[in-house]
N, C-alpha and C positions, 0 to 999 in steps of 0.2 A: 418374753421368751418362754416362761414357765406356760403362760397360757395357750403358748402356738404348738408347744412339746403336748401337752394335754389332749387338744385340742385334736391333733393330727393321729394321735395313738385309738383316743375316740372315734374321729372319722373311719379311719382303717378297722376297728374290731365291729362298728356297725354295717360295713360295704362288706367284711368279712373276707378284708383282706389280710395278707402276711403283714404281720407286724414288724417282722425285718425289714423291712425296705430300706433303700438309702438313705430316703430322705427320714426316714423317722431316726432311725439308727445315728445318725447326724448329727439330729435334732436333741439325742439324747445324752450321746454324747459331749457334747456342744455345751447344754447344760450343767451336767457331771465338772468336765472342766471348769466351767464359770463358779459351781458351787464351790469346789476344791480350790479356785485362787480369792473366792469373796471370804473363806475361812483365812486364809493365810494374809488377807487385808486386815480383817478385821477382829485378830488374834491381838497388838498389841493393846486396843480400846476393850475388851472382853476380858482378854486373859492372857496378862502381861506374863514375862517366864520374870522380869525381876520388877518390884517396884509395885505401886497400886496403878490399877485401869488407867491411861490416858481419859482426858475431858474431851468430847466430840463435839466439837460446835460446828463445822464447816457441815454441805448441805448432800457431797457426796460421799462423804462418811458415814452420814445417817441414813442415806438410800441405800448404801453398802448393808449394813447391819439390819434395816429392814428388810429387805430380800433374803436374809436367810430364815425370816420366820415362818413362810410357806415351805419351804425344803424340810425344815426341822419340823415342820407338823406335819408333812407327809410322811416322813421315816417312823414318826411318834404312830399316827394312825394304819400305815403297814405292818407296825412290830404286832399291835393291840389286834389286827386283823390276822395274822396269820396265828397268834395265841387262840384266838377263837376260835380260829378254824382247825388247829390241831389237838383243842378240846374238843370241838365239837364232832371231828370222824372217832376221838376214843369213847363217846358215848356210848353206852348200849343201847339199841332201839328195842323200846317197850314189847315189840312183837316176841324179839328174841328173849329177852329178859320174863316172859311172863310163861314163855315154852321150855326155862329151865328148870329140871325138877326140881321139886323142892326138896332141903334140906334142912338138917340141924345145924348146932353149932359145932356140931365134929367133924364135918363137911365143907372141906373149900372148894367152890366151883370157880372154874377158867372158862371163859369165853370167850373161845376163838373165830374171829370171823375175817375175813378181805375185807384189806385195804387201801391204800392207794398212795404205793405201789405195796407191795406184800401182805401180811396178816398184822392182826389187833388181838392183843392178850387181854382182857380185861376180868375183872373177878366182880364174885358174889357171897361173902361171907357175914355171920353174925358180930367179929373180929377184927382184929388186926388183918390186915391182907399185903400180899405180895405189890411192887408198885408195878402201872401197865407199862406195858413194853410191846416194841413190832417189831417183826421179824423178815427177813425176805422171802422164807420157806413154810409150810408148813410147818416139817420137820424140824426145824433151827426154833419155832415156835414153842414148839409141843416140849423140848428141849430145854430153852430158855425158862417159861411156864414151870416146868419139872424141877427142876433145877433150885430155883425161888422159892416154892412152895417146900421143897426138901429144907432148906436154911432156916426160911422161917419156923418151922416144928424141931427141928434137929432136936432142938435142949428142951422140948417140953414132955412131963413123964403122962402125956395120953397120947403120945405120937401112934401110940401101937393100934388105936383105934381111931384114926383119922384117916379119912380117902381122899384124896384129889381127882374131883371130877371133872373132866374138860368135856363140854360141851362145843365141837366144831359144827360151824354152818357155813357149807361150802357156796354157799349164793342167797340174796333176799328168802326170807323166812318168813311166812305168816301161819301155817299152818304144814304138817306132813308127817312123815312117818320119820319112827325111831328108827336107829341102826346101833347095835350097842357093840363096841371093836372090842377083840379081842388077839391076842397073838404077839409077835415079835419081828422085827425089821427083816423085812424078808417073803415073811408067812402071815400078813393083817388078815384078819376075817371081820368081819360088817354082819352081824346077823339081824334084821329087824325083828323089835321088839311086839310088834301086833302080828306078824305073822311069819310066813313060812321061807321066806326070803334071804338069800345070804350071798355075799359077794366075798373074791377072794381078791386079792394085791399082795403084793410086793414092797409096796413105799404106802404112806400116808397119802401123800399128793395123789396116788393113782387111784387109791380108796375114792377122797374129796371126789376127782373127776369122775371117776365112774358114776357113785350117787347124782352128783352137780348134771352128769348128761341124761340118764336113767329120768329123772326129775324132772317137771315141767320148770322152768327160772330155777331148777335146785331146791326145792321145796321140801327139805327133809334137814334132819340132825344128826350127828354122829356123835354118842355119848363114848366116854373110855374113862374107867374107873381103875385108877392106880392107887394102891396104900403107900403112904408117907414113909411109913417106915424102910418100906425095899427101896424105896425112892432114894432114902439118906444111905441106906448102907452103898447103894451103886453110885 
């Protein structure tokens, strides 16, 4: 059963059909249940609620108990793949990471980039750092990011000379021009840092898109240097 559930899920994503279907849907169902009543067979031989293990000697008790060991190493191998996989989108990619300016150790950098679905806060410090975190918005990002890095300095006596530098990159980044923001919710300016160039918005996100459209793939950064300190007082 397990093999024909497998089996038919495969067929379907290789013909590059809906996975929905009845018959799969059924199929998986179908299995679900089976697993859910082979746990509740084979609870008092595993894990009795009074008393030690029952002895399994008959031959469908042990066919019972074997069939849960592909189930329980699918859920085992689903958990360890989706841990990897939600390591590996908070990565930084080296493009990005080698395009942010460099600092000291007074300096904590945020890099923000899309996600999927929303943004990835991730950091660059000599230190102690904020932990990563994703947001649905920019904004809620930029916020959250702020917010963390405020806490972490609050009680240390060089807050006064530490910046939080957020480094956003609204699409793939291998190379492009700076945009260094300045202003307040409302009133953002973008002025590029090589030349003569300046964008104005309203939100964050209209900045990101402007640059992201303006840009061939988005090929550009957007730096915004905040001190710690006004950070904590607000």
């Amino acid at each position: 059963m397990l093999g024909v559930t497998a089996g038919a899920v495969w067929l379907a994503a290789r013909q590059r059909r809906r996975t929905s279907s009845p018959l799969i849907t059924h199929l998986i169902i179908g299995s679900g249940l089976v697993f859910l009543a082979d746990m509740l067979y084979t609870r008092p031989a595993l894990v009795p609620l009074i008393g030690p293990p029952e002895t399994v000697t008959r031959a469908f008790p042990l066919a019972a108990i074997a069939f849960m060991i592909p189930p329980y190493g699918a859920l085992a191998a689903l958990s360890a793949w989706l841990w990897l996989t939600s390591m590996r989108s908070m990565r930084v990619p080296r493009a990005i990471r080698l395009a942010v300016p460099a600092s000291d150790s007074a300096l904590l950098t945020g890099i923000i980039r899309p996600g999927s679905p929303g943004w990835l806060v991730s950091w660059v410090t000599h230190g102690r750092s904020p932990r990563r975190l994703r947001a649905a918005t920019l904004t809620s990002a930029i916020e959250q990011a702020s917010e963390q890095a405020a806490k972490l300095y609050r009680h240390r006596p060089t807050m006064s000379d530490t910046e939080l530098l957020l480094a956003i990159f609204p699409g793939p980044y291998k190379g492009g021009p700076i945009f260094e923001i300045s202003g307040e919710p409302g009133h953002f300016t973008a002025r590029d840092t090589r030349g003569s160039r300046t964008v104005h918005c309203a939100t964050l996100e209209d900045l990101a898109a402007a640059r992201a459209e303006a840009m061939t793939g988005g090929q550009c950064m957007l730096v915004w240097k905040r001190p710690l300190a006004e950070l904590s007082r607000a």
